[in-house]
C-alpha positions as CSV (number, residue, x, y, z in Angstrom):
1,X,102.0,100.2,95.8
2,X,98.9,97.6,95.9
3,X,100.4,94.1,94.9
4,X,99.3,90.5,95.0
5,X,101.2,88.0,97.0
6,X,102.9,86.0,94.1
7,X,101.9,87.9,91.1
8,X,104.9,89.5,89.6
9,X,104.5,92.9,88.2
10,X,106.2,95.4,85.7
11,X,107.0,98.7,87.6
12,X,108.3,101.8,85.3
13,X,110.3,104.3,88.3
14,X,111.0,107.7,87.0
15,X,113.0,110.6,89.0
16,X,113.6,113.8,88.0
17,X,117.5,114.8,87.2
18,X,117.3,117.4,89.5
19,X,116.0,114.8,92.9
20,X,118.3,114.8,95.2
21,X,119.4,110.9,95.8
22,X,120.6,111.0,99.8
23,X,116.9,111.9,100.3
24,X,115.4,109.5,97.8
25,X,117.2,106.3,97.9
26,X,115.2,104.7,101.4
27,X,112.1,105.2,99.4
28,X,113.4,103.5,96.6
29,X,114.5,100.8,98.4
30,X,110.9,100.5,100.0
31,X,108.9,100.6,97.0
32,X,111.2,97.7,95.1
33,X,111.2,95.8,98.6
34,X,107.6,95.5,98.0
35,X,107.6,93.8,94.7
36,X,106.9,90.2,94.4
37,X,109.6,87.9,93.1
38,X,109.7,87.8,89.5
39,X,108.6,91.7,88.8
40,X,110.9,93.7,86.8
41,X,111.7,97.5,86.8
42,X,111.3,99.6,83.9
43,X,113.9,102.3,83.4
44,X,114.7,105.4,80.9
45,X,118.3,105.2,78.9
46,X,118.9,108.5,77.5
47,X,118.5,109.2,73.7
48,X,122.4,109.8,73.2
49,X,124.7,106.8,72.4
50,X,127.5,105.7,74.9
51,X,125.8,108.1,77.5
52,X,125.2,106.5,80.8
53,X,121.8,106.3,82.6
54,X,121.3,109.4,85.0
55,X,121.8,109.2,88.8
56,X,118.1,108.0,90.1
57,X,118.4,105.5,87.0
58,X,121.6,104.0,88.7
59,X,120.7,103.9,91.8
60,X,117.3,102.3,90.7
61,X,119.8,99.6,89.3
62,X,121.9,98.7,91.8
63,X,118.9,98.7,94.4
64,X,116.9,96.4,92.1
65,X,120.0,93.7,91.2
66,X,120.4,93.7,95.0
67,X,117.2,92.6,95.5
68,X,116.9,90.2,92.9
69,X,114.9,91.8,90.6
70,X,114.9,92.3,86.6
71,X,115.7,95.5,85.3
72,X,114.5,96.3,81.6
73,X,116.5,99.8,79.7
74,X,114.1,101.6,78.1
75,X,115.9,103.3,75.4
76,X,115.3,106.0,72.3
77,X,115.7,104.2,69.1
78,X,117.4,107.4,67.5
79,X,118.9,110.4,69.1
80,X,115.9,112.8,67.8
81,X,114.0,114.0,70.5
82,X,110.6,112.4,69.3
83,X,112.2,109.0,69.9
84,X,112.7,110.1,73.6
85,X,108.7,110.6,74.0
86,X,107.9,107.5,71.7
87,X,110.6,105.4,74.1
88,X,108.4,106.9,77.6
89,X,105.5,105.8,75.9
90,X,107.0,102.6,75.3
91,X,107.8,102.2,78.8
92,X,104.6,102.8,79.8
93,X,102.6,100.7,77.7
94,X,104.9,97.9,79.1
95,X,104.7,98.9,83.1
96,X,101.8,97.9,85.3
97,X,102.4,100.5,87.6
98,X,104.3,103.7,87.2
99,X,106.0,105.6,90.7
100,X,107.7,109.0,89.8
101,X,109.7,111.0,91.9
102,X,109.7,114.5,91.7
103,X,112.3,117.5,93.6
104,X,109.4,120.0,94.2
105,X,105.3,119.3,93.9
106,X,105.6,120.7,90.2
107,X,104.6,117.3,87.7
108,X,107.2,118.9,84.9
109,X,110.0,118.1,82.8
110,X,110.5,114.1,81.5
111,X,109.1,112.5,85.2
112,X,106.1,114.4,84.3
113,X,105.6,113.3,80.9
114,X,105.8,110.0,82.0
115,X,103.0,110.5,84.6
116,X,101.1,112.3,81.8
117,X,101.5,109.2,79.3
118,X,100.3,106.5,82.4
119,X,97.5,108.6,82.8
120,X,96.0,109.0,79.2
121,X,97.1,104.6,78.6
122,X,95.1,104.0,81.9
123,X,98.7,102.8,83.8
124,X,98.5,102.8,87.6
125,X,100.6,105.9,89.3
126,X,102.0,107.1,92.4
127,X,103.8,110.7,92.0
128,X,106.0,111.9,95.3
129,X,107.6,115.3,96.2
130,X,111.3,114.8,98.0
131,X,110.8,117.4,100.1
132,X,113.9,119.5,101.7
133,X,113.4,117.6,105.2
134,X,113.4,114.0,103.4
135,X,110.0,113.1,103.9
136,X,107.6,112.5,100.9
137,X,104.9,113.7,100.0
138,X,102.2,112.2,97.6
139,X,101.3,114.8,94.9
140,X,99.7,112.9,93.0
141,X,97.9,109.2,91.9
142,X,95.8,107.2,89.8
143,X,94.4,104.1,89.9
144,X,92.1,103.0,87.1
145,X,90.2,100.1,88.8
146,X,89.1,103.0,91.5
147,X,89.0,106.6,89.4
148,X,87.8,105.0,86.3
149,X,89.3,105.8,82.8
């Protein structure tokens, strides 16, 4: 993730439910260690009231209050499922960057809407496989300043 020195920045991270954390978490921990003081970390609440934030969402948390950064919830304003694409939009719009993680090289499910919408509202994105040995592999990026709009 390309960042400035002191400029703070608004970073949406997105991992599929299906990631598997043990391999994920140093790589989340990398990426928010690179932020600059200040930046804050967009995250997706789910659409149903009193559920709690999925697994990669938590950890996100806890990783990001450790390291002194702000954390925004995204959340649905209803519980219909068009308020769950309206609420990654959202998030989007908001985020300077976007970093998704993905469990196999296959861009799908909510993760890979979110890449979709960064893409189309010109949003800066890294997309990573977990694969089975732990390692990561990029499967995908965008930057507008270098691939244009």
């Amino acid at each position: 993730m390309a960042t400035g020195p002191e400029t703070p920045l608004r970073v949406a991270l997105a991992g599929s439910r299906d990631l598997p954390l043990d391999r994920v978490a140093r790589y989340v921990i990398g990426e928010l260690a690179k932020l600059p003081e200040g930046s804050t970390v967009l995250l997706r609440h789910p659409k149903t009231k009193g559920s709690q934030p999925g697994d990669f969402e938590q950890l996100v948390h806890k990783v990001a209050t450790l390291l002194n950064l702000d954390v925004e919830w995204c959340r649905p304003e209803g519980s219909d499922r068009s308020q769950v694409y309206l609420r990654d939009l959202d998030m989007v719009t908001r985020a300077d960057y976007v970093v998704a993680f993905f469990p196999t090289p296959a861009m799908d499910g909510g993760t890979g809407h979110i890449v979709e919408a960064a893409w189309n509202k010109g949003v800066s994105i890294e997309a990573w496989w977990v694969q089975a040995d732990g390692s990561l592999e990029r499967i995908g990026e965008y930057d507008p300043g270098a691939d244009g709009p």
